[in-house]
Every structure is written in C-alpha cells, then in structure tokens.
C-alpha positions as CSV (number, residue, x, y, z in Angstrom):
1,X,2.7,-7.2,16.2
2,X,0.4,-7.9,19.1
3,X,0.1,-11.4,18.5
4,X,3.8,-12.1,18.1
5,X,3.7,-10.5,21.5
6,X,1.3,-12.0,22.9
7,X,3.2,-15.8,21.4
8,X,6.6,-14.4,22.9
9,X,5.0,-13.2,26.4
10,X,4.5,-17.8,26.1
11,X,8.3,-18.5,26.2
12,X,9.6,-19.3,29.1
13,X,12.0,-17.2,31.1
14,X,15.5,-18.4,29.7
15,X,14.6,-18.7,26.2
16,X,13.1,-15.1,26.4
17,X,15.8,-13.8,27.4
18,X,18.1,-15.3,25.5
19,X,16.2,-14.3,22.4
20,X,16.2,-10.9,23.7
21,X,19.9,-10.9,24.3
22,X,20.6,-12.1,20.8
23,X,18.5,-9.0,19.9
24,X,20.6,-6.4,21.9
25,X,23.6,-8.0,20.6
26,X,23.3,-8.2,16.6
27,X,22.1,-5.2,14.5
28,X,19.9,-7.2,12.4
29,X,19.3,-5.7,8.8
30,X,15.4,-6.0,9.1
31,X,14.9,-2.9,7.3
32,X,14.0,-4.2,4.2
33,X,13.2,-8.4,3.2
34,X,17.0,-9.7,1.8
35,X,18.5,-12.7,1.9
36,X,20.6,-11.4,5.3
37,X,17.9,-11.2,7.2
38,X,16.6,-14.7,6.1
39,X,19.8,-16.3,6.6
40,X,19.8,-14.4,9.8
41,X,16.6,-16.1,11.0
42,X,17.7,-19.1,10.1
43,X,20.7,-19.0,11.9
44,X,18.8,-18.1,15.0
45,X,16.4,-20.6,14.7
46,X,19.0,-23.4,14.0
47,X,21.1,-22.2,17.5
48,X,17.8,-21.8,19.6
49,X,17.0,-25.5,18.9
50,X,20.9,-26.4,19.4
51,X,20.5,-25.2,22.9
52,X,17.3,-27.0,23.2
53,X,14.9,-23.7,23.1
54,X,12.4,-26.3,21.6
55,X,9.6,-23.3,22.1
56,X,11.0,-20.6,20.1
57,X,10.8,-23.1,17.1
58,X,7.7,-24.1,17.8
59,X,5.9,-21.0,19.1
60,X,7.2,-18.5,16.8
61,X,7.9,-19.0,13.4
62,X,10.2,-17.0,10.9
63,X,7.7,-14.0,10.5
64,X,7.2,-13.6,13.8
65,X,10.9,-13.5,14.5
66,X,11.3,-11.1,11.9
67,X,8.9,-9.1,12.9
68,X,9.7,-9.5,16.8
69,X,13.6,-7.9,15.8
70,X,11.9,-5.1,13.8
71,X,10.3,-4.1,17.0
C-alpha cells in the first residue's frame, strides 16, 4: 500500500482529486477479485485517459488502483 501511495502522492492536483471523487462516489465491490471490479478498473482507466488524466494510466496501473479503492 505505501508505494501505491507514495505513486498517487505523484498525480497532480486535478487528476487526484478526481480519482478521489470517483472513489467517494461509487461503492466499488473490491472485497473479493470478480470480474466487477475488473471491469470496474477498466472503466476508470478508459474515462481517466478520455479526460486526458494521461498520469493515472501511466503512473498507476490496475493493481494499484485496485488496491488504492480498497483503501
């Protein structure tokens, strides 16, 4: 967990908060590995790069946003 913090503590300001609004707003079923949660990711990571939050694909990858929502 620390270095997926440390790797988010890199984004910059709007992309941070925006993933950290996107965690607030969706309970997301990371309480066990299913296809939800990996469709879930994927979706995230598909609208991130949509809005041009180029960092959070390239900083973080699917684990770490996994385990950054568990968190």
């Amino acid at each position: 967990m620390e270095i997926t913090k440390t790797k988010i503590s890199q984004l910059p300001p709007e992309q941070l908060r925006w993933l950290s609004s996107i965690k607030n707003l969706f309970e997301i079923p990371f309480y066990k590995d299913s296809i939800k949660s990996k469709e879930l990711i994927g979706a995230i990571q598909l609208k991130a790069k949509e809005n041009g939050y180029l960092e959070i694909g390239s900083v973080l990858d699917s684990d770490d946003l996994k385990e950054y929502f568990k968190g």
